[in-house]
C-alpha positions as a Markdown table, in Angstrom:
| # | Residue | x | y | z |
|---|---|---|---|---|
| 1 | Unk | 108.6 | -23.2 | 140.0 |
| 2 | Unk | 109.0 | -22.8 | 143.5 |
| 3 | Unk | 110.6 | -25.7 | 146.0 |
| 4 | Unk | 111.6 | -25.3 | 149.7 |
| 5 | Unk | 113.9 | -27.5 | 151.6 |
| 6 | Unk | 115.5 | -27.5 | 155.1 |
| 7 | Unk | 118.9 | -25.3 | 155.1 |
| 8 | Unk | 120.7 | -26.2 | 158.8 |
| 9 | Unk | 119.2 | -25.7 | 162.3 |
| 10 | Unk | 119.6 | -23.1 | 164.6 |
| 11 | Unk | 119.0 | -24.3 | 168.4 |
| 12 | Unk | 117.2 | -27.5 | 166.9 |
| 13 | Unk | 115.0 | -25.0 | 164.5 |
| 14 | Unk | 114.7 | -25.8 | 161.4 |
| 15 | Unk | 116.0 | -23.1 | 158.9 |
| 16 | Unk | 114.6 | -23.4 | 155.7 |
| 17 | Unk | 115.4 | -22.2 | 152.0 |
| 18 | Unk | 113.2 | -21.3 | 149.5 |
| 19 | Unk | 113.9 | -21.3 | 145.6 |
| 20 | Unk | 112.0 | -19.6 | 142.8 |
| 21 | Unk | 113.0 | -20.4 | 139.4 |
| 22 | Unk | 112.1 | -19.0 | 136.4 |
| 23 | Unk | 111.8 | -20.8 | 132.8 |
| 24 | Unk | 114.7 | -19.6 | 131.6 |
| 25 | Unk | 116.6 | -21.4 | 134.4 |
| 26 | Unk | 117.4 | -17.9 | 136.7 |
| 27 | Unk | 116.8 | -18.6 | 140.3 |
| 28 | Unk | 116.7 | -17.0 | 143.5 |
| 29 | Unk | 116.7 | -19.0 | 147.1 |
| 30 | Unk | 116.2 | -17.2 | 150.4 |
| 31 | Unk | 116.3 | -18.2 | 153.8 |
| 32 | Unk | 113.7 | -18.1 | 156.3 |
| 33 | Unk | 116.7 | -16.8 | 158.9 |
| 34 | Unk | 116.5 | -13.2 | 158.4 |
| 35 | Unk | 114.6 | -13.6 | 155.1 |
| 36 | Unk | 118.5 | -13.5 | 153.8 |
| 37 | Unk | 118.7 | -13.9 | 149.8 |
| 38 | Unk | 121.3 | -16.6 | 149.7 |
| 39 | Unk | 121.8 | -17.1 | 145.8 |
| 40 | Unk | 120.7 | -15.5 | 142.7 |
| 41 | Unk | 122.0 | -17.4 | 139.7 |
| 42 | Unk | 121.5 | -16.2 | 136.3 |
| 43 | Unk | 123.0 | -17.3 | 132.7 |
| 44 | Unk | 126.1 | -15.1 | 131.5 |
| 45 | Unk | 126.8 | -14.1 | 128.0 |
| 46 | Unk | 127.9 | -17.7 | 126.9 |
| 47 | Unk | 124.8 | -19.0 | 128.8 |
| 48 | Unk | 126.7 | -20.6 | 132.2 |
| 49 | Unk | 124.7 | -20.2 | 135.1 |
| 50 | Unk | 126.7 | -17.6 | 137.3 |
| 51 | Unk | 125.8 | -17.2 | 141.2 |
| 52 | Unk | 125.8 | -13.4 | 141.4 |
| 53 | Unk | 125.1 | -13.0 | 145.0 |
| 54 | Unk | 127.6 | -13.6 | 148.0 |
| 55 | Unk | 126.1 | -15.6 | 150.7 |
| 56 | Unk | 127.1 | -18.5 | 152.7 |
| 57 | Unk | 127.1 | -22.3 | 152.7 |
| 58 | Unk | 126.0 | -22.7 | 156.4 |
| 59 | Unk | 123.9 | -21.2 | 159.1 |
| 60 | Unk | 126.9 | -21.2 | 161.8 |
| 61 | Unk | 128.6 | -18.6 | 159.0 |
| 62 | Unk | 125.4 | -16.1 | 158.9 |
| 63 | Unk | 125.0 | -16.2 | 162.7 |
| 64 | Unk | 129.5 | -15.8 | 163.1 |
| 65 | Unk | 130.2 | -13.5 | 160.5 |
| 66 | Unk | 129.2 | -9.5 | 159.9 |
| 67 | Unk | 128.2 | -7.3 | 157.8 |
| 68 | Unk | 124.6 | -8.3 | 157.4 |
| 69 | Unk | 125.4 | -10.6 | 154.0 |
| 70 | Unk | 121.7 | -11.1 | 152.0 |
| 71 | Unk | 119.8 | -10.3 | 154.9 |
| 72 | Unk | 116.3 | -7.8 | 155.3 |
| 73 | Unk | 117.2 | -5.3 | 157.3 |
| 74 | Unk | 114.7 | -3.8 | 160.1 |
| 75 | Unk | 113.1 | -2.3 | 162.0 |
| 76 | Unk | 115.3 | 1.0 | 160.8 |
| 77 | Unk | 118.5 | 0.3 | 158.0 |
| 78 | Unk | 121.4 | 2.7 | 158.6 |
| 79 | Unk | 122.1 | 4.7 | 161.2 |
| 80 | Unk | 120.3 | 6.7 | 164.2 |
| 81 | Unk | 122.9 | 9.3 | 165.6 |
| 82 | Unk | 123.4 | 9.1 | 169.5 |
| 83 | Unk | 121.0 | 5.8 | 169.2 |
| 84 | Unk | 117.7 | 8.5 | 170.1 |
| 85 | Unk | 115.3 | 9.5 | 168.0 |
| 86 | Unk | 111.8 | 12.3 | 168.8 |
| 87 | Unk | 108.9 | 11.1 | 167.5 |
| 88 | Unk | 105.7 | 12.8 | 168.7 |
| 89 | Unk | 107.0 | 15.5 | 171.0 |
| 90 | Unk | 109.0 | 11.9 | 173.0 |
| 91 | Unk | 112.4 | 10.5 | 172.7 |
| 92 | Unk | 113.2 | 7.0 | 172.5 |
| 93 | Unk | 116.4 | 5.6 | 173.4 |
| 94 | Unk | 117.4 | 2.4 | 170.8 |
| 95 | Unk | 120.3 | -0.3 | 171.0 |
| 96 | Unk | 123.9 | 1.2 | 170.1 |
| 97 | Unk | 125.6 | -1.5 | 168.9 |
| 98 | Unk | 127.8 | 0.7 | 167.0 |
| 99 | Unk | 129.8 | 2.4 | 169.0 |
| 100 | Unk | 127.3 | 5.2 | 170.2 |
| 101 | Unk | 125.0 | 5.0 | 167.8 |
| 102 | Unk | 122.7 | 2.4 | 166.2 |
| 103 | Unk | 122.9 | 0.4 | 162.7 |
| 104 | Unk | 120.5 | -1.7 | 161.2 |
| 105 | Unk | 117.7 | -2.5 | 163.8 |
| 106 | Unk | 120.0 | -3.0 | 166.9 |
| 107 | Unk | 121.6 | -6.0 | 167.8 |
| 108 | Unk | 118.5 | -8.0 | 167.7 |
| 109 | Unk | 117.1 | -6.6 | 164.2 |
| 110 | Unk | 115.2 | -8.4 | 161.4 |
| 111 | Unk | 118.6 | -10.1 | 160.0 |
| 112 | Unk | 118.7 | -12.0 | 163.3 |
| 113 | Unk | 114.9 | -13.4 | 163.2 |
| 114 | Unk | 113.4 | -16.8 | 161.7 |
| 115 | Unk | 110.9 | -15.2 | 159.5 |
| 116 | Unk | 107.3 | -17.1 | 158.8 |
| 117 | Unk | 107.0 | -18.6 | 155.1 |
| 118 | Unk | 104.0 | -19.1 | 152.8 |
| 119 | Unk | 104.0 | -19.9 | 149.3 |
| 120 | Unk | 101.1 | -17.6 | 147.7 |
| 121 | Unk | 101.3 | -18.1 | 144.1 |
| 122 | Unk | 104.2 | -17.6 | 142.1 |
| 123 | Unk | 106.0 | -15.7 | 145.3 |
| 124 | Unk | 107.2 | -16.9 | 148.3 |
| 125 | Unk | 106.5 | -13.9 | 151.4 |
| 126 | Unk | 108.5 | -14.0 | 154.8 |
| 127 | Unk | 106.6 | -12.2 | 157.7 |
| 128 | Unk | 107.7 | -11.4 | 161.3 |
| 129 | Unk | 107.0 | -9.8 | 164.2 |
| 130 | Unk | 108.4 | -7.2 | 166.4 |
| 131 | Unk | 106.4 | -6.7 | 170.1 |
| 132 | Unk | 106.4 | -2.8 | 171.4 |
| 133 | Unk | 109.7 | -1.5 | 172.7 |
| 134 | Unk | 112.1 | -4.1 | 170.9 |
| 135 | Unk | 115.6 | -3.1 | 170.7 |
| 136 | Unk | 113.7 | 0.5 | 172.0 |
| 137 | Unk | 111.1 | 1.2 | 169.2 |
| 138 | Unk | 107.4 | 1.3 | 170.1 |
| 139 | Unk | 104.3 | -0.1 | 168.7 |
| 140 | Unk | 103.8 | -3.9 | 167.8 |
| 141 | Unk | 105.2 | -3.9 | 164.3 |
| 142 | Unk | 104.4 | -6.7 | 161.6 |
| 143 | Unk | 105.9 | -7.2 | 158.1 |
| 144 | Unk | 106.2 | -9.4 | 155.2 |
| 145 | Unk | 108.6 | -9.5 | 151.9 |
| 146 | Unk | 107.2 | -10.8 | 149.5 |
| 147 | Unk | 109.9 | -12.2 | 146.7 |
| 148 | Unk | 109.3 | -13.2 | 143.0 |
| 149 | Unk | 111.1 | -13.9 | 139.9 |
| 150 | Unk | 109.8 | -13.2 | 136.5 |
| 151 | Unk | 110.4 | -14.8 | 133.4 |
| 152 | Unk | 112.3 | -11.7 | 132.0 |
| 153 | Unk | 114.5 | -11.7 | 135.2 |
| 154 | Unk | 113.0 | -8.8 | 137.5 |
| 155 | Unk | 113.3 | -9.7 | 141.0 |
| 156 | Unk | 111.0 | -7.7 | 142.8 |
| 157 | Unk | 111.1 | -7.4 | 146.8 |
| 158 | Unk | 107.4 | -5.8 | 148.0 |
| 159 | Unk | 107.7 | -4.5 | 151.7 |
| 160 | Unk | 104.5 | -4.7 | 153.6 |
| 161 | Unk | 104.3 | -3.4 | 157.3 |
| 162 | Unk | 101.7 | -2.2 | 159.8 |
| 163 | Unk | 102.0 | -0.6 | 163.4 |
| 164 | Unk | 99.1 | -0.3 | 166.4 |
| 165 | Unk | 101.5 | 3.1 | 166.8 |
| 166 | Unk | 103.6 | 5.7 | 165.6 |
| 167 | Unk | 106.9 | 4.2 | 165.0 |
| 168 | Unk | 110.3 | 4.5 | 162.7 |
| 169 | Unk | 110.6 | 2.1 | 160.1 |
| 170 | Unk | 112.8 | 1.7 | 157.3 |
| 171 | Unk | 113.1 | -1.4 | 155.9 |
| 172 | Unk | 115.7 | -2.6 | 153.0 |
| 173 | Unk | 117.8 | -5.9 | 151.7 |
| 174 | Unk | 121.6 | -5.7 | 152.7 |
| 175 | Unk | 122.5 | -8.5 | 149.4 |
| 176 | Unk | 125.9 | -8.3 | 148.0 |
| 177 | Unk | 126.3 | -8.6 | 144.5 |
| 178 | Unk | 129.2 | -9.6 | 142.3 |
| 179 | Unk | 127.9 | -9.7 | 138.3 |
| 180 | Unk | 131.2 | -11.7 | 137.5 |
| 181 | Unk | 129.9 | -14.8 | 139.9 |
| 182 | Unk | 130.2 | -15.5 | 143.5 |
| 183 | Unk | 133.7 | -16.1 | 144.5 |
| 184 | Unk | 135.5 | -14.0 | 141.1 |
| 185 | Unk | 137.2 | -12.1 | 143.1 |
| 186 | Unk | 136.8 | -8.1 | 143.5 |
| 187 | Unk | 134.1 | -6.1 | 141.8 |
| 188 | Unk | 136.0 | -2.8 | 141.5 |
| 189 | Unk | 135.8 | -3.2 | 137.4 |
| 190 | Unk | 131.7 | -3.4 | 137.5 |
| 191 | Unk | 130.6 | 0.0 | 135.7 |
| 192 | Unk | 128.0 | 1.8 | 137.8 |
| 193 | Unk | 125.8 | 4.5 | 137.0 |
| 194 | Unk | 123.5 | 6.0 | 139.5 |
| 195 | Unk | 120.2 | 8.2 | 138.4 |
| 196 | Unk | 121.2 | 10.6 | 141.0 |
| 197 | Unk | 124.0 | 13.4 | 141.4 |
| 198 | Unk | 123.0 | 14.4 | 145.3 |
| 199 | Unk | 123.9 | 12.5 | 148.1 |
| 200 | Unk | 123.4 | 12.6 | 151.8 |
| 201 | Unk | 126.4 | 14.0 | 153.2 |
| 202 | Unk | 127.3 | 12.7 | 156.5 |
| 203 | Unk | 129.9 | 13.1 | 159.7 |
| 204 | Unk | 132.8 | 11.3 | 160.5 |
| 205 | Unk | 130.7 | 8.5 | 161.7 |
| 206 | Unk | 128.0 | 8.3 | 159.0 |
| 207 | Unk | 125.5 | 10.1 | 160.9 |
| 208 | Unk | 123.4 | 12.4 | 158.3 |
| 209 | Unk | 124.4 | 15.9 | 158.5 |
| 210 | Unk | 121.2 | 17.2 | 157.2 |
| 211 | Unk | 123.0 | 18.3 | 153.9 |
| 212 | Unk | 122.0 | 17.2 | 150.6 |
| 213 | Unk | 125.1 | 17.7 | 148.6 |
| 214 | Unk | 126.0 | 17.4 | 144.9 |
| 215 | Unk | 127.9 | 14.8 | 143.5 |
| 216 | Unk | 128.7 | 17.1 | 140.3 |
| 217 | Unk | 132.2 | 16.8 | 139.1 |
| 218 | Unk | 133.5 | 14.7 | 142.5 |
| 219 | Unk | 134.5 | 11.1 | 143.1 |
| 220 | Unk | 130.6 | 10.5 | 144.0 |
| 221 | Unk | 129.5 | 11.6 | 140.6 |
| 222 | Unk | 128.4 | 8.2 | 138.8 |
| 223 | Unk | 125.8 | 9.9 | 136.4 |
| 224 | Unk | 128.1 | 9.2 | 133.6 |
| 225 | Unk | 129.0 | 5.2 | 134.2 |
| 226 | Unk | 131.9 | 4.7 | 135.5 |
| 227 | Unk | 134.1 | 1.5 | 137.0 |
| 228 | Unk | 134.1 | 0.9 | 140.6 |
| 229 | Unk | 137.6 | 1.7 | 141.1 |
| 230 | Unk | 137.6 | 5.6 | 140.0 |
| 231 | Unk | 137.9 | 7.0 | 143.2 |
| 232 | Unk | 137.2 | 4.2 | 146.0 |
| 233 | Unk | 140.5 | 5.2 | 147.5 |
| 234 | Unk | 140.4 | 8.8 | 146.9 |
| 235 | Unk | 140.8 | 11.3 | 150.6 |
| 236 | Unk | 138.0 | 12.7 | 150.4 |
| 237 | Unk | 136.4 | 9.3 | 151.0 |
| 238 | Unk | 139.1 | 7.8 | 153.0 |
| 239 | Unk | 136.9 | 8.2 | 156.3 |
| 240 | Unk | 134.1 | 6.1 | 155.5 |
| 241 | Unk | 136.7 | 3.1 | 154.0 |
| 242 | Unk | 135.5 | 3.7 | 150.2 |
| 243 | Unk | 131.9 | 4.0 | 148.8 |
| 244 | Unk | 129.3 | 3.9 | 151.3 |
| 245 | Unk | 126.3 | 6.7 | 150.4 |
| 246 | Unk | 123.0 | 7.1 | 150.5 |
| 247 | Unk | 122.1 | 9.0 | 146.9 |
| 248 | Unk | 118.9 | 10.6 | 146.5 |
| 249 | Unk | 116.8 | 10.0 | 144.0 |
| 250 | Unk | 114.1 | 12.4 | 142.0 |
| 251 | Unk | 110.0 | 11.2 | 141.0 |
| 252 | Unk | 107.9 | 9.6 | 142.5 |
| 253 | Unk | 106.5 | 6.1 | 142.1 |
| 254 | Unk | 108.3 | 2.8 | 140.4 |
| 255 | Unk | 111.4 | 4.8 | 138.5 |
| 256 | Unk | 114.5 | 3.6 | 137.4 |
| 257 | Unk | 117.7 | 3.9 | 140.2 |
| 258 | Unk | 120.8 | 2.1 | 139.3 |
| 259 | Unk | 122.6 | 0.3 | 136.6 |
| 260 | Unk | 125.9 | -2.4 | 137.4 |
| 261 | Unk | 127.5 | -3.9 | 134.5 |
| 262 | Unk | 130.7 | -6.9 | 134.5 |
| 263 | Unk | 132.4 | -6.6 | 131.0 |
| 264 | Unk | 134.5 | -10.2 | 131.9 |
| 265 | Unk | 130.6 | -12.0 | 132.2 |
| 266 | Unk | 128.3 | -9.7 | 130.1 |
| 267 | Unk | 126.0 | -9.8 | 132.9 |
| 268 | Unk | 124.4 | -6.1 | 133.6 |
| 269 | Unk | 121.8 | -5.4 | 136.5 |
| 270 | Unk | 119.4 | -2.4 | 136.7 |
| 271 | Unk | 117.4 | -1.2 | 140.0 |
| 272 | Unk | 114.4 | 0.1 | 140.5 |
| 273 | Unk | 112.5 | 1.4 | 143.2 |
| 274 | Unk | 109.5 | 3.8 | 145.0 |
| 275 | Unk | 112.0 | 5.1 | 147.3 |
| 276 | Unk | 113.7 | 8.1 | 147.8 |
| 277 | Unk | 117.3 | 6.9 | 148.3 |
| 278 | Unk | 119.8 | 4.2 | 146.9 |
| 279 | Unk | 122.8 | 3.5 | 149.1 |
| 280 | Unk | 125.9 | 2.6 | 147.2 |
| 281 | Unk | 128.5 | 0.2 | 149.6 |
């Protein structure tokens, strides 16, 4: 089942929500303001519905607050060093809006647009535009997200995106998860395990060094399971203000990334993905 309702305004726009639910009562809304996941609510091991993603009650909070909370992420997630890239023999200078460099799409990236919505079938797809040069990319650049919820409880997110010229593109969803429930406090007892023991090792600033580094037998090394809080304020890691990697992962094609589990709610999640990188934050 699939419903849609207004959500606030944004300079007398409507901003709309959209929620899939599934027959065992899971669900999944998403705004049409940055095609943001707002809420996915799921049963727990004694059945109570449990909000496992954070997001927030109004549109004045998304537009006030950081850190990119639910939102798709474009046209490039992460970082470009020195905010230039080459591409075709030509550099192209993007928006720093990190310090010298540039995170996320610029200050005017895909978490910032109101995205198009249509209903096609049992998914709900948000599409937008981006016109040549934008935030100092070039080519006109159109994609779509297209989200669904099965009845088993796979959310799937298919990124779809087309360019009338070379371009960089990278797109991703920035959601924050909490497996205990939205609002249970910290998640430093979750037990992770990553299907990957190399990460790309960075500078001082997060800028990729080039390296691909092994995890093996450091505070990065979650091939084993462990909780959260093993290592978050170790020194090594103290620069970067805990956990926040990109780990790479082997195969090719739909293949199994990630694992979170909450002991206190019972509730476990597992990723998968066609890329080649899972960042951990």
């Amino acid at each position: 089942m699939i419903k849609t309702g207004v959500f606030g305004y944004l300079k007398g726009k409507e901003i709309l929500f959209v929620t899939i639910e599934n027959a065992k009562g899971a669900s999944v809304t998403i705004l049409n303001l940055g095609a943001t996941v707002h809420s996915i609510c799921v049963p727990d091991k004694n059945g109570n519905i449990v909000d496992v993603c954070l997001g927030y009650d109004t549109v004045g909070e998304y537009l006030e607050n950081g850190g990119y909370v639910g939102a798709t992420i474009g046209r490039c997630a992460n970082r470009i060093g020195a905010s230039k890239f080459v591409l075709n023999g030509k550099e192209y200078a993007v928006d720093p809006n990190e310090g010298k460099n540039h995170l996320h799409g610029g200050a005017g990236g895909f978490d910032k647009k109101i995205w198009a919505v249509a209903i096609k079938g049992d998914k709900a797809v948000f599409s937008c535009s981006a016109p040549h040069m934008e935030s100092g990319y070039p080519g006109n650049f159109e994609c779509s997200v297209a989200f669904g919820l099965s009845d088993d409880g796979c959310l799937s997110l298919e990124y779809t995106a087309s360019c009338d010229e070379d371009t960089v593109a990278n797109l991703t969803n920035h959601a924050y998860f909490n497996l205990a429930g939205h609002g249970e406090g910290n998640v430093l007892n979750h037990i992770l395990t990553l299907d990957s023991a190399t990460y790309t090792a960075t500078d001082d600033e997060s800028i990729p060094t080039g390296e691909l580094a092994s995890a093996c037998g450091t505070v990065l090394d979650f091939t084993k399971g462990k909780a959260m809080s093993e290592g978050i304020e170790d020194k090594s890691i103290a620069v970067y203000g805990g956990f926040d990697h990109n780990f790479c992962l082997d195969g090719e094609g739909m293949r199994h990334a990630a694992k979170v589990y909450c002991p206190e709610s019972g509730i476990s999640m597992d990723v998968e993905t066609t890329l080649e990188g899972i960042q951990f934050y």
